[in-house]
N, C-alpha and C positions, 0 to 999 in steps of 0.2 A: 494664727491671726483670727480676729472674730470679726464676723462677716455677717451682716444684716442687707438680707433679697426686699426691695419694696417693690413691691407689683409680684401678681402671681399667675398673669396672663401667658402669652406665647414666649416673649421674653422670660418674664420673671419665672416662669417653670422651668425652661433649659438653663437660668442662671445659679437656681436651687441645686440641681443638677451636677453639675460644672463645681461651685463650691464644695458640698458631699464627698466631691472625688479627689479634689485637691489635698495631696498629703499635708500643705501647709497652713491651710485653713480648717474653721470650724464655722459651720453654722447657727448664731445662738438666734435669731428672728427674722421671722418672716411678716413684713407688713400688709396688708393686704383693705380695700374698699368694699367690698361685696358684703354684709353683714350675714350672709351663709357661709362663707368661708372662715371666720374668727371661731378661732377655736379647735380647725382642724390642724391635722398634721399637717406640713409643709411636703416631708418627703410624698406623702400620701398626694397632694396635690400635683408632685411634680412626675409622678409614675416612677416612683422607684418607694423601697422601703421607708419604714415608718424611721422619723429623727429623733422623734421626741422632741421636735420643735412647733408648738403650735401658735396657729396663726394670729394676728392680731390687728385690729383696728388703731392702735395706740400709739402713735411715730411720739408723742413725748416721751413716754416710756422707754421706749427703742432707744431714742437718742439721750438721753438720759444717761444709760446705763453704759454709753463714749464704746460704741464699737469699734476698732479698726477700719470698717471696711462698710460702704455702704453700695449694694449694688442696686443704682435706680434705674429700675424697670416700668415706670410709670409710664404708661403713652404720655409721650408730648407733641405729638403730629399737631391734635388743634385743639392743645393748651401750653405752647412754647412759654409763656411770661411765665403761669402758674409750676413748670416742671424747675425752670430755672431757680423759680424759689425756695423750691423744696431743695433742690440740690445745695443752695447758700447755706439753707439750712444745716444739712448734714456737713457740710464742709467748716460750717462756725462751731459741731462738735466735736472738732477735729479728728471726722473720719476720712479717709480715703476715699473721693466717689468714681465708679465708674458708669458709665450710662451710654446709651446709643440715643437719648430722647428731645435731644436741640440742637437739631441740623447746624444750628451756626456757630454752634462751637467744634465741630469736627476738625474745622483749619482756623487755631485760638488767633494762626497771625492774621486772619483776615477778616476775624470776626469785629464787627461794630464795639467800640468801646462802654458803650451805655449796656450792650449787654456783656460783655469779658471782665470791664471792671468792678463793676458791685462781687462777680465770683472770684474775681484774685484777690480782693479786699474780706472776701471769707474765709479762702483758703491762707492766708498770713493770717488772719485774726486765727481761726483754730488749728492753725499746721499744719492743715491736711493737705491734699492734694487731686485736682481732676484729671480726667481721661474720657475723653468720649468718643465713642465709635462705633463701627457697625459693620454690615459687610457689603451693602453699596447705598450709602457712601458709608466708605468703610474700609475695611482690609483686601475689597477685591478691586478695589482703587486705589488703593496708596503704597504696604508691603507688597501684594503680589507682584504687580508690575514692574515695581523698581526691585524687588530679587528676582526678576525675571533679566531686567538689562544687565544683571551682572555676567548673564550668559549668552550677550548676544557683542559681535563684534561692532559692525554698524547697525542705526535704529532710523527707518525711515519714518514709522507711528507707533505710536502708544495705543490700543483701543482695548478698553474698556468695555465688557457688552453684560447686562442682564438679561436672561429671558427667560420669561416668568408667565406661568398661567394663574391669574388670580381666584380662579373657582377653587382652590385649596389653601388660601388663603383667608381664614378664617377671621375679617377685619372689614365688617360692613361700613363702618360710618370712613376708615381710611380708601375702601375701594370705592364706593360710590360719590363719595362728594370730594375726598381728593385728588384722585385719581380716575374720575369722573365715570367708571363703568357704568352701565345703565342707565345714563344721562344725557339728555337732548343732545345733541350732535351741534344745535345752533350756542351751545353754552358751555365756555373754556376751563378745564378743570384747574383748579388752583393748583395741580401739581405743575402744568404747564402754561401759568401764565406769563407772561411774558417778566423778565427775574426771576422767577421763581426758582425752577433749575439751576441758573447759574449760583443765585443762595444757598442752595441746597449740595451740590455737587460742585460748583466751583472751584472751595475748598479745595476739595481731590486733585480739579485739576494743576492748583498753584504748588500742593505739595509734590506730586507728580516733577514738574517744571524746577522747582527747589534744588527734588535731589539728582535732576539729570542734568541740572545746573544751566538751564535755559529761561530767559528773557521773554515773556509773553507780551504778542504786539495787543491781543483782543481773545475775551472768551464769546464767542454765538452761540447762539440756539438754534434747533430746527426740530420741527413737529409735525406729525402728520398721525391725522387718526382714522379711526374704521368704523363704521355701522354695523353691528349685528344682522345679517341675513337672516337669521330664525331667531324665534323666543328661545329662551334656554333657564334652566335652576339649578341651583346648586346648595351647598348648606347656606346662604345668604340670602336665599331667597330667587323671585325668579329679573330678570333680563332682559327685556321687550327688544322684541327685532325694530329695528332702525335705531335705538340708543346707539350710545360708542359703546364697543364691543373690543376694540383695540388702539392701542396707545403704543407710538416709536418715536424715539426723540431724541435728539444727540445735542450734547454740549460739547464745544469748539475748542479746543487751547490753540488759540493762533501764534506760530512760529513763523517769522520771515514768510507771512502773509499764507501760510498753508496750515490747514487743520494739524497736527503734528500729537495734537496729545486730546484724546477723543473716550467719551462716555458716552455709550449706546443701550438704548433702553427699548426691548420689544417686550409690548405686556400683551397682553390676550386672558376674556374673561371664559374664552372656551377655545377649546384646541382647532376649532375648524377656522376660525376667523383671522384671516388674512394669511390665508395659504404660502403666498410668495413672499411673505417676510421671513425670516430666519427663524430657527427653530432649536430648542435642544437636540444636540445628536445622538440621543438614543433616543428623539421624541416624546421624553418624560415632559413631568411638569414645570420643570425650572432647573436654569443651571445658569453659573455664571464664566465670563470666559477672559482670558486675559489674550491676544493678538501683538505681537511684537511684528510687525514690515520691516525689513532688512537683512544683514545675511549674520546666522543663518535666521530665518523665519521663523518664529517661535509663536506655537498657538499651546496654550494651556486650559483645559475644561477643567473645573470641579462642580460634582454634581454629589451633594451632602442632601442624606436621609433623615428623618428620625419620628418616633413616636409612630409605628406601625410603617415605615416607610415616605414617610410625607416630605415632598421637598421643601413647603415652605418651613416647617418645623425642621429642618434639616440647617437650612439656612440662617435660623434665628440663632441655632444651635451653635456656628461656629463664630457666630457675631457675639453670643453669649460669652464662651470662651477665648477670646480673644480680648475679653473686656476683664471676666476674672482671673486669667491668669496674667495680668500685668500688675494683680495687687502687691505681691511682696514687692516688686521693683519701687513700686507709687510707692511704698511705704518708709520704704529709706532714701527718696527723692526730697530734694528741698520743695516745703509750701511751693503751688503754682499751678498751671495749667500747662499741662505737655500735649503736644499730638502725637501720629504714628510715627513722623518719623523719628522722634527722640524713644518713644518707649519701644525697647525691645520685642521679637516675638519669643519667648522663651521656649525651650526644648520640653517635652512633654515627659520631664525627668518624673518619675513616682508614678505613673500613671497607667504603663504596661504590666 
């Protein structure tokens, strides 16, 4: 199947990656915005061998030439209208899209219609078919957990936990003004204003709730953040002591009035800040964790490397993969928009 990577950032390098290795796939384009990059190889971009695929500025081209498979890697954090557009697009040339890059398609059943229907009226006009996901919100909210209750007998909570140091996360404009690192303490970052989360993550929670086949009374929020004790730098520059320096925050799935299906988020823009919040347990930089309460108690960590070791690059990595290897499946689905838990996770057949 032919498969066009658009974005060649954090994403779209592990999803270059990820395609390459897929026995069932080929890479024929890689699109790319940077006018120094047009032209280069892609594998070259992506740190692995040369494809013979070089880069290009040209998405008519691209789509033009009716790919199977389009993986959009484009940030859509703060250009959600413009990512959705481009995905109509490749969906009206009847490719395949998959993407991690508009939050409110992650759970299609709860997404606003003014944005789900213009993309299902694409996906039937050119046959194709979406998928969008990531890995929180993503696969470390929606499959792991519910393959996790297949192995528990009773389930008192669901939780959900990221925890993440943002100094290795190479994403100034999403760390600082989304996510508000480095920013006056009296001014609420858009990741946590008040909806915001539950837009974002909600989703998870309602598919969560779907396949454990539970009735939600109310999804809440709760937020609490941290000042920087000291200045601190990192590759994004530097961090002024009193900015927020840490961000924790949990969304609710209210069952029969009790938290019951729970996403917990500890961030930190440096490893000292806010000691007594939780922490990865090997004290790396990030790792996600899946918490089943009941018997028996089931706590699952995975902590994903890549690119010299880096977790966030680790993390982007299985978000990538989890996106391209659902394309044979998207390809012989009817036109439409599927979430996780209609599309399989497929077995890493060809790959060993």
């Amino acid at each position: 199947m032919r498969v066009a990577v658009w974005g060649t950032g954090n994403m779209g390098r592990a999803g270059i990656r990820c395609v390459a290795a897929h026995p069932e796939l080929e890479l024929v384009a890689a699109i790319v915005r940077d006018p120094a990059k047009v032209g280069r190889d892609a594998g070259v971009l992506a740190d692995i061998a040369e494809l013979g695929v070089t880069c290009t500025a040209d998405v008519d081209a691209v789509l033009l030439a009716r790919p199977d498979a389009v993986v959009y890697a484009a940030s859509g954090d703060i250009r959600p209208d413009d990512a959705a557009a481009d995905i109509a697009r490749c969906l009206r040339s009847g490719a395949v899209v998959v993407t991690p890059s508009v939050y409110a398609l992650y759970d299609p059943a709860s997404t606003p219609a003014t944005i789900r229907q213009p993309l299902e009226d694409a996906a039937r006009e050119g046959g194709g078919a979406l998928f969008v996901s990531g890995i929180d919100p993503g696969w470390g909210n929606d499959v792991l957990p519910l393959l996790a209750s297949g192995l528990a007998s009773t389930i008192d909570q669901v939780r959900c936990v990221e925890l993440f140091d943002y100094s290795t996360y190479d994403q100034p404009d999403a760390v600082r003004h989304s996510v508000g690192m480095g920013q006056p303490m009296d001014e609420v970052p858009i990741m946590v204003a008040p909806g915001i989360p539950t837009m974002i993550w909600g989703g998870q929670i309602r598919m969560i709730a779907r396949g454990l086949g539970v009735e939600l009374d109310d999804i809440v929020e709760t937020v609490e953040r941290r000042a920087l004790e000291r200045t601190v730098t990192n590759a994004m520059g530097t961090f002024e002591a009193g900015t927020q320096g840490g961000l924790r925050f949990e969304i609710q799935g209210i069952v029969r009035g009790e938290p019951k299906i729970v996403v917990e988020h500890v961030t930190r823009i440096d490893a000292g800040v806010a000691p007594d919040w939780p922490s990865p347990p090997d004290g790396g930089a990030g790792a996600h964790k899946v918490v089943l309460e009941g018997r028996p108690r089931i706590e699952i960590t995975i902590e994903a490397t890549d690119e010299g070791g880096n977790r966030a690059a680790g993390g982007n990595a299985t978000a990538a993969a989890r996106l391209v290897n659902a394309i044979p499946w998207l390809r012989a689905a009817e036109p439409g928009i599927y979430d996780a838990l209609e599309v399989p996770l497929p077995y890493g057949v060809g790959k060993l």
